[in-house]
Each structure stands twice: as structure tokens, then as C-alpha cells.
C-alpha positions as CSV (number, residue, x, y, z in Angstrom):
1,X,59.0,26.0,25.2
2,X,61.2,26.4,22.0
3,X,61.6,22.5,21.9
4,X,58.2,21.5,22.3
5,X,57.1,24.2,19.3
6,X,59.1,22.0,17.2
7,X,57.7,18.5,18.1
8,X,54.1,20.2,17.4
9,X,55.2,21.4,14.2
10,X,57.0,18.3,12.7
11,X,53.9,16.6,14.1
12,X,51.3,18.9,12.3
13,X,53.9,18.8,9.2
14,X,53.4,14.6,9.2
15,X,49.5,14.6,9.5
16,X,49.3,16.9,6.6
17,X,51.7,15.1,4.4
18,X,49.7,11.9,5.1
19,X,46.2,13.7,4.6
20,X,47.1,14.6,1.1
21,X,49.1,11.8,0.5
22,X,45.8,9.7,1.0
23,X,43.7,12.0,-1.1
24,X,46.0,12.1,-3.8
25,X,46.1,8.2,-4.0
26,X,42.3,7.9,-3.9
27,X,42.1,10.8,-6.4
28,X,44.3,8.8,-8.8
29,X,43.8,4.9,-8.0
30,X,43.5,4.4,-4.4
31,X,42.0,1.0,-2.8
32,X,38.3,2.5,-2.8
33,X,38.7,3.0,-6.6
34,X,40.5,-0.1,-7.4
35,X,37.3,-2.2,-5.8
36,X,35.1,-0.2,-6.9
37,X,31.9,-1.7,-9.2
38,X,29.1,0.7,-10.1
39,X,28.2,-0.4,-13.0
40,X,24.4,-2.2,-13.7
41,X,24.5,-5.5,-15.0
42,X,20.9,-5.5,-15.7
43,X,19.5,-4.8,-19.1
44,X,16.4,-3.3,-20.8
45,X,13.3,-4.2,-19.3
46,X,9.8,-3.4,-21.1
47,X,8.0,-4.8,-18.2
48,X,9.8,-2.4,-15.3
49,X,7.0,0.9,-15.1
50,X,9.4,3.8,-15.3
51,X,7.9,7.0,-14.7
52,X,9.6,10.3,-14.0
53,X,7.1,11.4,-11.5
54,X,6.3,9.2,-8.3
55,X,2.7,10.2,-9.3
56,X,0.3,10.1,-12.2
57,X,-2.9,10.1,-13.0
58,X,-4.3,8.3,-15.5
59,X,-6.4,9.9,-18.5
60,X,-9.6,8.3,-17.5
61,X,-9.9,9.2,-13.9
62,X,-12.7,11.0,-12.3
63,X,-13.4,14.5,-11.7
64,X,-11.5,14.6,-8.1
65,X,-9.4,10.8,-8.6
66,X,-10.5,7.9,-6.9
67,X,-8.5,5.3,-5.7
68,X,-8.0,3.1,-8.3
69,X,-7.1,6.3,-10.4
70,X,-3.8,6.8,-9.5
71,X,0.0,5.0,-10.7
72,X,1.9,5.8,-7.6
73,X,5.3,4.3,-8.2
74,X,8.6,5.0,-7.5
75,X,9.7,7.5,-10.3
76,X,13.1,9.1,-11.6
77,X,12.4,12.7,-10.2
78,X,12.3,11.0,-6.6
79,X,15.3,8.9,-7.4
80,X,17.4,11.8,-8.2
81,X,16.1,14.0,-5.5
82,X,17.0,11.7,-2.6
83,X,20.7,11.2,-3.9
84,X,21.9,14.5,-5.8
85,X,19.6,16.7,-4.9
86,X,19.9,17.2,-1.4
87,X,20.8,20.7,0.4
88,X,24.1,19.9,0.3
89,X,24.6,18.9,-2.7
90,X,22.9,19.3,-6.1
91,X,20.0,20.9,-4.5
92,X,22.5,23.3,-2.6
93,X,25.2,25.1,-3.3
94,X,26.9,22.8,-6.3
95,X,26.3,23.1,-9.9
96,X,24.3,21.9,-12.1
97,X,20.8,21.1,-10.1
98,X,18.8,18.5,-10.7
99,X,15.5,19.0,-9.5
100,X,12.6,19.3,-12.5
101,X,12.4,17.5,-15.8
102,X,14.0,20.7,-17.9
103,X,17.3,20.5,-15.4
104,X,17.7,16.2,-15.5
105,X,17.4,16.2,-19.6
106,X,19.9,18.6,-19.9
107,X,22.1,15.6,-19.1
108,X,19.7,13.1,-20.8
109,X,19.7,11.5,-24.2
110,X,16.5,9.6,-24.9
111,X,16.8,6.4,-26.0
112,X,20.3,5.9,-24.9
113,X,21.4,5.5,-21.5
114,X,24.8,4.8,-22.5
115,X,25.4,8.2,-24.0
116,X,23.7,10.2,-21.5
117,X,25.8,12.1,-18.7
118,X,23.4,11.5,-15.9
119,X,24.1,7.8,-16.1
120,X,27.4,8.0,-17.0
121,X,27.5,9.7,-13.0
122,X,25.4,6.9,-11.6
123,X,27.7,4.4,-12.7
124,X,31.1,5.1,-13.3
125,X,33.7,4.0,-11.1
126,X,35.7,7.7,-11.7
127,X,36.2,8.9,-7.9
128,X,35.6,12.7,-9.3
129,X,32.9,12.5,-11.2
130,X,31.0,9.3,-9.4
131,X,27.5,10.7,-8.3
132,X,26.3,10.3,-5.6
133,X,30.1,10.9,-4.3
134,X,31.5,8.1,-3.8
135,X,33.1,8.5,-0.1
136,X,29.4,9.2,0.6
137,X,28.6,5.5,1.1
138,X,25.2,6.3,-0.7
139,X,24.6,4.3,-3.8
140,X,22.1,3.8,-6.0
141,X,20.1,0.5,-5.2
142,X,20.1,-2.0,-8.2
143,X,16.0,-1.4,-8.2
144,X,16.8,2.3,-8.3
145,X,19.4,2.4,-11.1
146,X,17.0,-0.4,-13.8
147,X,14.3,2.4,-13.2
148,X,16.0,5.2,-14.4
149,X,17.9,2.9,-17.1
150,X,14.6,1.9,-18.1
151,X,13.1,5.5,-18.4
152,X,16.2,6.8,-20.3
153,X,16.0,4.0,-22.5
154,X,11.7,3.8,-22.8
155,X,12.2,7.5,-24.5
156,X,12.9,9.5,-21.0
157,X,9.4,11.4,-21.4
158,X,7.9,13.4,-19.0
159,X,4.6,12.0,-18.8
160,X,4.4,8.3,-19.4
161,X,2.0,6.4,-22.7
162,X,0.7,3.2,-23.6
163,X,4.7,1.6,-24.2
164,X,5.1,2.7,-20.3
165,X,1.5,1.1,-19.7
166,X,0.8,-2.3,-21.8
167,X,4.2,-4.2,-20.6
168,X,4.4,-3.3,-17.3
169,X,0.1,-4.1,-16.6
170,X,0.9,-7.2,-18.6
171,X,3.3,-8.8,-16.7
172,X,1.6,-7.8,-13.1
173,X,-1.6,-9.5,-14.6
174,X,0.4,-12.5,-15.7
175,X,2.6,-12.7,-12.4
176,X,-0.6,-11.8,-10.2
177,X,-3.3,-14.4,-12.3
178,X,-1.2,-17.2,-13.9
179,X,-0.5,-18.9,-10.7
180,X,-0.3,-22.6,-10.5
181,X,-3.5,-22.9,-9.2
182,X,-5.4,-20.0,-11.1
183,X,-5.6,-18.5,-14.8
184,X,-3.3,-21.0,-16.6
185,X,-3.5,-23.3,-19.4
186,X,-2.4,-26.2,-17.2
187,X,-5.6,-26.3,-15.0
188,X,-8.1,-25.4,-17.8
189,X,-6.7,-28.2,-20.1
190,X,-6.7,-30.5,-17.0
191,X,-10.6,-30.0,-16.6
192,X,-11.2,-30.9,-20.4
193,X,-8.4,-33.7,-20.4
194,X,-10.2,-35.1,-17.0
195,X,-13.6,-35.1,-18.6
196,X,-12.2,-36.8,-22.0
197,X,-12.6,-33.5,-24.1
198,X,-8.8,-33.6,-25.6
199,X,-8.8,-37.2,-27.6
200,X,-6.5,-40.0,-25.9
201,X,-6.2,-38.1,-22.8
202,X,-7.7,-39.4,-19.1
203,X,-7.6,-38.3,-15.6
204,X,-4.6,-40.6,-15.4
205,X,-2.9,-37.5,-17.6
206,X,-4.0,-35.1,-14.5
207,X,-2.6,-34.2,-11.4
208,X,-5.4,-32.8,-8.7
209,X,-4.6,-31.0,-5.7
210,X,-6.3,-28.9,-3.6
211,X,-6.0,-25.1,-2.6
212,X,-6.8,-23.4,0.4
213,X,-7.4,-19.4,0.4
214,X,-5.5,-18.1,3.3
215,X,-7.8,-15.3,3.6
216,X,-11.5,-16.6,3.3
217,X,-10.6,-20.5,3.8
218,X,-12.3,-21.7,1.0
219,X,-11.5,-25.3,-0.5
220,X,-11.2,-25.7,-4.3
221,X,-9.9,-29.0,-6.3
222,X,-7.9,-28.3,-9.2
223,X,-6.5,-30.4,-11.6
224,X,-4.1,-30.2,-14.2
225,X,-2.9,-31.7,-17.1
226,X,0.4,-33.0,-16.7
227,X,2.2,-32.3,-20.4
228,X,3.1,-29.3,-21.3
229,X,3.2,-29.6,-25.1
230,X,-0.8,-31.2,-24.8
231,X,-1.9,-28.9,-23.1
232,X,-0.3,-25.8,-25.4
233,X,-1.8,-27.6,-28.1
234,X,-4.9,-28.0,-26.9
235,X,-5.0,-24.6,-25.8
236,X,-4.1,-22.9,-28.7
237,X,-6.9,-24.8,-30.6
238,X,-9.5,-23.4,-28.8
239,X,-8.3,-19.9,-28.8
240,X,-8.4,-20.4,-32.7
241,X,-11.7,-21.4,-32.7
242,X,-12.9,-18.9,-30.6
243,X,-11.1,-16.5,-32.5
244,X,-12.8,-18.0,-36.0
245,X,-16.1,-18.0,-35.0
246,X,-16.4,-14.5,-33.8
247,X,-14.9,-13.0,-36.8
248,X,-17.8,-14.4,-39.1
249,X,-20.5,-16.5,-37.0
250,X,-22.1,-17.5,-40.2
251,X,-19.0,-18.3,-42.3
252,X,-17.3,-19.9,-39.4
253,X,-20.5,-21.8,-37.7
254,X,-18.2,-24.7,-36.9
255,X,-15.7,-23.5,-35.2
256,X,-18.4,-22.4,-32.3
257,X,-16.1,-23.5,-29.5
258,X,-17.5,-26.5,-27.6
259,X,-14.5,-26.8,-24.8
260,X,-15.9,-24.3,-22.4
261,X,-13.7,-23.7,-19.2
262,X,-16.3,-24.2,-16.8
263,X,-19.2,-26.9,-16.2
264,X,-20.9,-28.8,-16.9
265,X,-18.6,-29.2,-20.5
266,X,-15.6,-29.2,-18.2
267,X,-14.8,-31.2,-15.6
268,X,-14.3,-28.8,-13.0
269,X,-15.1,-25.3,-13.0
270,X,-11.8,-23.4,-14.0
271,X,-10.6,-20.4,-15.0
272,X,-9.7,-19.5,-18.3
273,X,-5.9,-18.6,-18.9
274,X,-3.9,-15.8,-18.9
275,X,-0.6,-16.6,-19.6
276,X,0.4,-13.6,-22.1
277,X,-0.9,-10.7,-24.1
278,X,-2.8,-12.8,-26.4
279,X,-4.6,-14.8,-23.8
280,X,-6.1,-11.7,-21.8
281,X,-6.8,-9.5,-25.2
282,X,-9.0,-12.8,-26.0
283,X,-10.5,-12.6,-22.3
284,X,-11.6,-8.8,-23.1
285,X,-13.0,-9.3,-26.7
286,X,-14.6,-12.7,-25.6
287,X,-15.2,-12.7,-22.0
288,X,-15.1,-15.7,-20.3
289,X,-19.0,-15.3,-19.6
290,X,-19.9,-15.7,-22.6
291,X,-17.4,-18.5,-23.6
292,X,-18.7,-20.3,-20.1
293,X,-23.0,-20.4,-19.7
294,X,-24.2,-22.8,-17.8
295,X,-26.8,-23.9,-20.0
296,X,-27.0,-25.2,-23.7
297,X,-27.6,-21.7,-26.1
298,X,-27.1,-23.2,-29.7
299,X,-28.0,-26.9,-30.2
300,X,-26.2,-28.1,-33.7
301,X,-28.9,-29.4,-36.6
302,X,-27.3,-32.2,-37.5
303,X,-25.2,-33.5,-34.7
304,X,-27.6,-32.6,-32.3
305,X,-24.7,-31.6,-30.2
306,X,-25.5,-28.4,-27.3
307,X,-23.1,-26.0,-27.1
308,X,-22.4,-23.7,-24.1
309,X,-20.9,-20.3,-26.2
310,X,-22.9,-17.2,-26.9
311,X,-23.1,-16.0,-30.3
312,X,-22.4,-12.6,-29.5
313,X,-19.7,-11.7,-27.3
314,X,-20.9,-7.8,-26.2
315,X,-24.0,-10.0,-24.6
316,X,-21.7,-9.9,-21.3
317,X,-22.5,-8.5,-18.2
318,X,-18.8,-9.4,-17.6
319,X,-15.4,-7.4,-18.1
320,X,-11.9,-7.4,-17.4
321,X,-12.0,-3.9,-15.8
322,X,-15.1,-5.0,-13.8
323,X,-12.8,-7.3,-12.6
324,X,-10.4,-5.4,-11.4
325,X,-11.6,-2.0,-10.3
326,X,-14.2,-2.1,-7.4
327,X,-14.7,1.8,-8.0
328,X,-16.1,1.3,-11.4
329,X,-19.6,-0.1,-12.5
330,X,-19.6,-2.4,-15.5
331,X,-23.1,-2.3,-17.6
332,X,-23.8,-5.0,-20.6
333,X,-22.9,-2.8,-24.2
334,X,-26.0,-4.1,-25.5
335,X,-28.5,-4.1,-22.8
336,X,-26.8,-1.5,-20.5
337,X,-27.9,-3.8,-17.1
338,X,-25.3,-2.7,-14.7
339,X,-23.3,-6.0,-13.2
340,X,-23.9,-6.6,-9.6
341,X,-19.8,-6.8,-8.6
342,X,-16.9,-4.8,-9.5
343,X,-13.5,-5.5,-8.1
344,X,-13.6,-9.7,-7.3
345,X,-11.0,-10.0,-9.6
346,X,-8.9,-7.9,-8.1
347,X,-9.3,-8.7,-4.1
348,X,-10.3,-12.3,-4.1
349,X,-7.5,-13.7,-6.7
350,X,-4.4,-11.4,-7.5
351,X,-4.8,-8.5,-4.4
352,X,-3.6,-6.0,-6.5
353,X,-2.9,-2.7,-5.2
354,X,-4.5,0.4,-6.0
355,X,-1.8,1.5,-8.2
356,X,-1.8,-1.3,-10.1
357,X,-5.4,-1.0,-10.9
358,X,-4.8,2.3,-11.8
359,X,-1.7,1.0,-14.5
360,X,-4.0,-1.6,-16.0
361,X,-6.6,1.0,-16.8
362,X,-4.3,3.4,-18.6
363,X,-3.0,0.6,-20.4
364,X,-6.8,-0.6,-21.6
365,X,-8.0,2.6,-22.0
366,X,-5.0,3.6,-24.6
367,X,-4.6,0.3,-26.5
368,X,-5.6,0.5,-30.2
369,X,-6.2,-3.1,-29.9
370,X,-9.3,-3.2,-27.2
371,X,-11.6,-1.5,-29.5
372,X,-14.0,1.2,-28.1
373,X,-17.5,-0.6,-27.9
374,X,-15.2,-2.5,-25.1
375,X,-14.0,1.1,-23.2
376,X,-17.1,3.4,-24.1
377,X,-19.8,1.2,-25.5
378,X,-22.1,1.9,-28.2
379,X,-22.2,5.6,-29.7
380,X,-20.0,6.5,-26.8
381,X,-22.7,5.9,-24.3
382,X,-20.2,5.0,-21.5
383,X,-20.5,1.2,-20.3
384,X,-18.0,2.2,-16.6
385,X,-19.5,4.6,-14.2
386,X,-18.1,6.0,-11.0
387,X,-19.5,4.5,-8.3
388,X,-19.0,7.3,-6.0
389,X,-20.0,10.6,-8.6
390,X,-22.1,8.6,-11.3
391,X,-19.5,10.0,-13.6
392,X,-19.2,7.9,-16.8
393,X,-15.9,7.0,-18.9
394,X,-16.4,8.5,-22.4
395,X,-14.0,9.2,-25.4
396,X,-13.4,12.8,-25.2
């Protein structure tokens, strides 16, 4: 009995000698720390929508939210709840918790991800202080750690504005319209190049294809126009005309665009381009609808030429959140007749999702540039109305 005692104590005396032998070593610069690499080798992104909440709803929505009236989008809070603040953990028994806004900024400095403690946690490669714990094989996801880079470094605020808003709805309008076959200066140049409206260019400059909607099976021929500088040219031109001649119809009479983006001036019927920020702010103050009648409205003196623009842009029964939000009705500022469709925009080109409806309405509704005759209408009469309540959109 007396020997055996012994062989169970020298082997209890190895297994502890090896336990801390291994938990010194990864304490201090074991294998799992050596090839460790936590760090983010992203950057600061305008465009990434990072919220702290996983829901929010926007400033204009109804009196009991619809829909479209809602960002929900995967936000810090939710970030930081699923990896630190778990029962066991940060939501448990070990200091400090982070569970509400007050508790994560204690740890925050806005503005500055790389001086604030709650990423120096999410990404340092120190065994101790590594959080989640590193032996917990539970990282952050890359997705994960660029939002909560991105919130830190967008300000960290509770409630997100119109920085959060404008770059984020920009560049899911861009992605989601400025396809190769859609809203893009190469297929609305290609329609005026085809039909000999850009000097020295022919179909010969064009490529045509056709596209097939994988949902309704419609057939549409496109065509583009080939070079890339042209075509920036060309498109730039008319946006400064367009731009010119609503600024002072009298003063600037000829520089009434001609170059329409639809028949019969065009080729083809095409839409009009929204490559950037500047392409769909000149889609809002100058819809489309009024840049693309089908019939001649001004016919010049002198040249006898027809032209195909309105002289008055609010004469629209057309709108970019018309477009997009199938819960709203659009009416005309002037005449205030309610448009037939809401939401084609939306479903038949881009599909966006609810929540991205919802982000491009808090970014129009709060930017200083979209002025309010295009939000509330004349006199703050309300131009979008619920369709469910009959509720209108006003500036309160």
C-alpha cells in the first residue's frame, strides 16, 4: 500500500508541474501567443452604417412604425453582448460590465479607436488582457470588429445622424442602382451616342446587349457607349446644363437641356445615372420626369428646335422616395395629385430591404442639401403620406 501511495503522489506531483508549466508559458509567450494576430487591418470606412443599437427608428416614421421605418442593422451593443457580456463573463460575475451605452464609454474615446480600452481588448494579442479570452476560441469576425472601429471612430454616439446616414444610403444606392445594365452613365451616354446626340460618335462607339429580369422575365436592349472618358464628358455636360438652367430659366434659356435620357431624344429608353452623390442629389432636385417627357414642351424661336425638359422641376409627380418606399404616397408639390406607384424603384430594380429603405429616408429627411419643398412641400403641407394611417411627413 505504502509503495503504491508513492507512485500516485510523484504522479500527481508531475501533472501539476506540467499544468503550470504550460500556463506559465502561455501567460508569458507560449505558441498560442506567439501566432497570435488580432489586430484589424481594415481602415475607416464612412460608408459601413455603424449604429450602437441593432434598432432604430428613424425621425420621420409613423405614429406606430411601418416597415420601411425601421434601420435594423447589426449594432455595437449586440456586438459586445454576444462576446463579453455573457453570464459568465462580463455580464456575470467579472468586472467591469458591459451591457448599456453609459458602461461601454467608460472604456471609449470618441473619435479614436486607437486610444480607447475597449479596442485595445478586441485586438491585442496580450493573452491577459485579450477580450473575448483568448483560449475561448471566440473572436471577433472581421465584419464585427470594422463596425465597432467605425462607430468609435464616426464619434461613438448613442443615437446615430446624418454622417451615420448620407454615406452608408449612398453607397447602397450606388451598389444597388449603378449596375451595368441600370443607372449608369455608360448606358445613358450609349443611347445619345447611338442616336448621334454626342458629335463624332455612332453606334459603332456602342456595345448593345440584352438583359433578362430573373424575376418577371422581361427583355430589355441596352447599349452603352464604349469609352469611358466620352462618356464622363458627355455626362458631365448635361448635368451642367441641367444644373444652369434651373438656377435662372430666363438668364440661362440656353442651356435647357436637349439630351433627355429617354425617347424619343434618345435612342433607347434609359435610365438616368447614379453613379455618386452628385448624380442622385440632381435626380431629387430635377427628377428624371421632368428631364424625360415624352412630348415636345418648349419649342426654341429661332432654331425651331423641340425640347423634351420641363421648365419647372416641382411639376413632378415623380420622386426619389416614391421610388423607394412602397409605404409612402408621393403627391406633385404644386398640384398635390397623388402618384399612382410608390416602391418600383425599390422591388423591381435594386430589391432593397426594408432597412435600407428605412436608412435612405433618415438620410433625405436630415440632409441640408434636399431642400424642404422636396421633404414637406409648400408651407409644410406634407407631399408623403402613410398609406396605411393617412399620416403625413411634416417638419415639426
Amino acid at each position: 500500500m505504502k509503495k503504491v501511495s508513492i507512485m500516485q503522489a510523484a504522479a500527481l506531483f508531475l501533472v501539476v508541474f506540467f499544468l503550470s508549466a504550460s500556463l506559465l508559458q502561455c501567460t508569458k509567450d507560449g505558441e498560442l501567443v506567439k501566432n497570435l494576430d488580432r489586430s484589424y487591418t481594415g481602415g475607416p470606412d464612412s460608408t459601413v452604417y455603424a449604429a450602437f443599437y441593432e434598432s432604430n427608428t428613424i425621425a420621420t416614421a409613423d405614429a406606430v412604425p411601418d416597415v420601411n421605418d425601421v434601420i435594423k442593422m447589426r449594432g455595437v451593443q449586440t456586438i459586445i453582448h454576444e462576446y463579453c457580456n455573457t453570464s459568465n463573463c462580463h455580464g456575470g460575475p467579472i468586472a467591469p460590465r458591459f451591457e448599456i451605452y453609459s458602461q461601454i464609454m467608460q472604456y471609449v474615446k470618441p473619435g479614436d479607436p486607437e486610444r480607447s480600452k475597449l479596442w485595445e481588448y478586441i485586438t491585442t494579442n496580450d493573452f491577459d488582457n485579450a477580450m473575448p479570452p483568448v483560449n475561448s476560441n471566440y473572436e471577433l469576425s472581421t465584419r464585427d470588429k470594422s463596425i465597432v472601429y467605425n462607430w468609435i471612430k464616426n464619434g461613438a454616439k448613442e443615437k446615430p445622424d446624418l454622417s451615420d446616414f448620407r454615406p452608408a444610403a449612398i453607397r447602397i444606392l450606388v451598389d444597388g442602382c449603378s449596375s451595368a445594365n441600370c443607372h449608369n452613365t455608360a448606358t445613358a451616354t450609349g443611347g445619345w451616342a447611338r442616336k448621334g446626340l454626342i458629335p463624332g460618335l455612332t453606334s459603332a462607339d456602342t456595345t448593345q446587349f440584352t438583359y433578362i429580369n430573373p424575376t418577371t422575365g422581361s427583355v430589355t436592349v441596352y447599349c452603352q457607349l464604349s469609352n469611358q472618358t466620352l462618356r464622363n464628358q458627355a455626362w458631365t455636360a448635361y448635368k451642367d446644363s441641367v444644373k444652369r438652367f434651373y438656377a435662372d430659366t430666363v438668364a440661362n434659356a440656353s442651356f435647357r437641356p436637349w439630351k433627355t435620357v429617354s425617347t424619343p431624344v434618345s435612342a433607347l429608353s434609359t435610365r438616368g445615372p447614379l453613379n455618386n452623390y452628385d448624380d442622385i442629389l440632381m435626380d431629387i432636385l430635377y427628377p428624371k420626369s421632368v428631364r424625360t417627357v415624352s412630348s415636345v414642351v418648349y419649342t426654341d424661336p429661332v432654331t425651331l428646335k423641340g425640347y423634351y425638359v420641363r421648365g419647372n422641376p416641382l411639376v413632378s409627380t415623380d420622386c426619389f422616395v416614391r421610388r423607394m418606399d412602397s409605404t409612402l404616397i408621393y403627391r406633385n408639390p404644386l398640384t398635390l395629385v397623388e402618384a399612382s406607384v410608390s416602391g418600383n424603384m425599390s422591388y423591381d430594380d435594386g430589391g432593397f430591404k426594408p432597412s435600407e429603405v428605412a436608412l435612405f429616408k433618415a438620410w433625405y429627411f436630415a440632409d441640408p442639401n434636399i431642400p424642404d419643398v422636396w421633404k414637406y412641400g409648400f408651407a409644410n403641407v406634407g407631399i408623403f403620406k402613410y398609406r396605411k394611417t393617412g399620416n403625413y411627413i411634416i417638419k415639426r
